[in-house]
C-alpha positions in Angstrom: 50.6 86.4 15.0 52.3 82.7 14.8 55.3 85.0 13.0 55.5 87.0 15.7 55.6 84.5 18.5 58.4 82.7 16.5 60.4 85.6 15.9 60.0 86.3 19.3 60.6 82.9 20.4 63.9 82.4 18.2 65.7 86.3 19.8 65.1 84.5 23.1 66.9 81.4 22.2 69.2 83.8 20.3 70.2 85.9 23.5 70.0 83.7 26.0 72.8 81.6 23.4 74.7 84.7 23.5 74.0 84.7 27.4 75.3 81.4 28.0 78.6 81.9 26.0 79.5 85.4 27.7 79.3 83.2 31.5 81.2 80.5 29.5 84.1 83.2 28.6 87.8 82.8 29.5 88.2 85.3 32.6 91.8 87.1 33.2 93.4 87.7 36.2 96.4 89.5 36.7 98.6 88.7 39.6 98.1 91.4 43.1 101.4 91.7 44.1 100.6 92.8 48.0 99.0 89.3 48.1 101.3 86.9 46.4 104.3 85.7 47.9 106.6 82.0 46.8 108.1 80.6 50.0 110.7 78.3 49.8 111.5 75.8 52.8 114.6 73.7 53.0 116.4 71.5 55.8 119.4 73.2 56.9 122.0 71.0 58.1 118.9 68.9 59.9 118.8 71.6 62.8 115.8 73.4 61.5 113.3 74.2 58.4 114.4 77.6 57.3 111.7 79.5 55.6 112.2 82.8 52.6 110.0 84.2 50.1 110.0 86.4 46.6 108.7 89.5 47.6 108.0 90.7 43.7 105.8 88.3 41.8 103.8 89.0 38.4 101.5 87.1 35.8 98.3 86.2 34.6 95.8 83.5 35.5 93.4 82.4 32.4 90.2 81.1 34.0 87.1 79.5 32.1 85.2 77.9 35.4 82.2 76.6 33.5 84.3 74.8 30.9 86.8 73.9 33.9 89.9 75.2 32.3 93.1 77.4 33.1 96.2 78.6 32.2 98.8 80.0 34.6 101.5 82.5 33.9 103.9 84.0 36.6 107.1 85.5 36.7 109.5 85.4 39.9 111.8 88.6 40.3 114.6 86.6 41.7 116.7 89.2 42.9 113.8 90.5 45.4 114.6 87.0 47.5 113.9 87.7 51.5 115.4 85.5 54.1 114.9 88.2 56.8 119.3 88.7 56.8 120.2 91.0 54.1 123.8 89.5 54.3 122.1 85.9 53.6 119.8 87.6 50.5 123.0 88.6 48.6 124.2 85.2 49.4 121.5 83.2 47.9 121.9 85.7 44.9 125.0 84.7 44.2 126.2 82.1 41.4 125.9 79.1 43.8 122.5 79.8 44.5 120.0 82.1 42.1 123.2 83.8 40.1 120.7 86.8 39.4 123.0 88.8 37.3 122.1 86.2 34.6 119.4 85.1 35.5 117.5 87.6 37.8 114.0 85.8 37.0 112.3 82.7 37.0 108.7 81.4 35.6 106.3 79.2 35.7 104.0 78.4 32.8 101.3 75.9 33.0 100.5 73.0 30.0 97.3 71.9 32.1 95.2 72.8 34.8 93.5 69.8 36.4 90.1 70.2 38.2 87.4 68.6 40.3 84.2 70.3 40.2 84.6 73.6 39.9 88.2 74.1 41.4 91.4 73.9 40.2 93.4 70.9 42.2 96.4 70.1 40.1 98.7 72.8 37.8 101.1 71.0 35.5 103.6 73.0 33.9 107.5 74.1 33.3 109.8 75.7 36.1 112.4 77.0 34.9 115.3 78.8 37.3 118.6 79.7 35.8 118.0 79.1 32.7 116.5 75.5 33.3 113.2 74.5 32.6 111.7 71.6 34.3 108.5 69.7 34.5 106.3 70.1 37.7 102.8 69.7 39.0 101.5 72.2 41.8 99.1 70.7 44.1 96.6 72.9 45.1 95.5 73.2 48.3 93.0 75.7 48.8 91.1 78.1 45.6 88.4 81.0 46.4 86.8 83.2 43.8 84.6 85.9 44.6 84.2 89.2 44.5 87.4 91.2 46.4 85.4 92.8 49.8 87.4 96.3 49.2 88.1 96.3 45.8 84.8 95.5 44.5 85.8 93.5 41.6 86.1 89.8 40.8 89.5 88.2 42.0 90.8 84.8 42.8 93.3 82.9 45.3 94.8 80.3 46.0 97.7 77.5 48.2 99.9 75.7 45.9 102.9 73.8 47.0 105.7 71.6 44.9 108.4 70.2 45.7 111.7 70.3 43.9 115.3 69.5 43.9 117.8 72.3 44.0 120.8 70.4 42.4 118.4 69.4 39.0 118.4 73.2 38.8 122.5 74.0 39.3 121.6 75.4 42.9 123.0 72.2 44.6 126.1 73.9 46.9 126.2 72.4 50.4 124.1 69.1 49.5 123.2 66.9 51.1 124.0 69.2 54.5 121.7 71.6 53.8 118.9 69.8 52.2 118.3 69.3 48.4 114.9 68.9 48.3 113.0 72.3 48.4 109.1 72.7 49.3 107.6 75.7 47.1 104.5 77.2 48.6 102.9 79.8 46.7 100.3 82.4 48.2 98.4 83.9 45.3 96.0 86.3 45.1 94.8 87.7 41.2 92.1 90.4 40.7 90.0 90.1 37.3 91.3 92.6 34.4 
């Protein structure tokens, strides 16, 4: 009988081990492209805050909540730029600006996710945008996970925002008139794979 209650007592430990580590498991999210959407903001020739977003976005997000870490993975399609003026779109695709023929994407990838409590605050990682790959941290503002309401699966989202300088990424026409700095926001939304 004392056996049995110790075999019976060491497959409890046993599967509520193997318990623990599947709710411990790294999670993947792929990107929802409806949902997700950079905007860019920059000063334009200190009349007003013009406002334009990537309309085509992809990735993955690597999430491990319990052990509160992350990895980050999205890729821009550059040449999907909206500024509301189609004229204007072409413009900013052109060598002064994006130059999408060689360069029609750009990417983020993260080197550390920063976290208090359970939510991500702080994404450090590379930008890189034609061709050149810079150093950022993403401060983010807002982060939900829960189960999608229509699509009945896990998903996550979040507010990030950085800011950058055009110029540091050969994007610099019309500086200082139209401003360098540039305020990324990014609108992400990510449902579990």
């Amino acid at each position: 009988m004392k056996k049995t209650l110790t075999r019976l007592s060491l497959a409890t430990v046993a599967c509520l081990l193997l318990q623990g580590a599947a709710l411990a498991a790294p999670e993947t999210y792929g990107v929802e492209g409806t949902h997700t959407f950079p905007r860019f903001s920059y000063k334009h020739f200190g009349y007003s805050t013009q406002l334009s977003r990537f309309n085509k976005t992809t990735g993955s997000i690597v999430l491990d909540r319990a052990a509160r870490t992350a990895s980050v993975d999205i890729v821009i399609d550059m040449t999907s730029v909206d500024s509301g003026v189609p004229v204007f779109n072409g413009h900013l695709q052109g060598e002064d600006f994006f130059d999408t023929a060689k360069f029609p994407t750009a990417t983020f990838k993260s080197s550390a996710v920063r976290f208090e409590g359970d939510k991500p605050v702080a994404i450090d990682g590379v930008l890189t945008i034609k061709g050149i790959s810079k150093p950022v941290t993403l401060t983010v503002r807002s982060f939900q996970a829960m189960q999608h309401p229509i699509m009945k699966k896990d998903a996550i989202g979040a507010d990030a925002t950085v800011v950058v300088k055009r110029s540091e990424f050969n994007a610099g026409k019309y500086a200082p008139y139209v401003g360098d700095e540039v305020t990324i926001d990014i609108a992400l939304e990510a449902i579990k794979q």
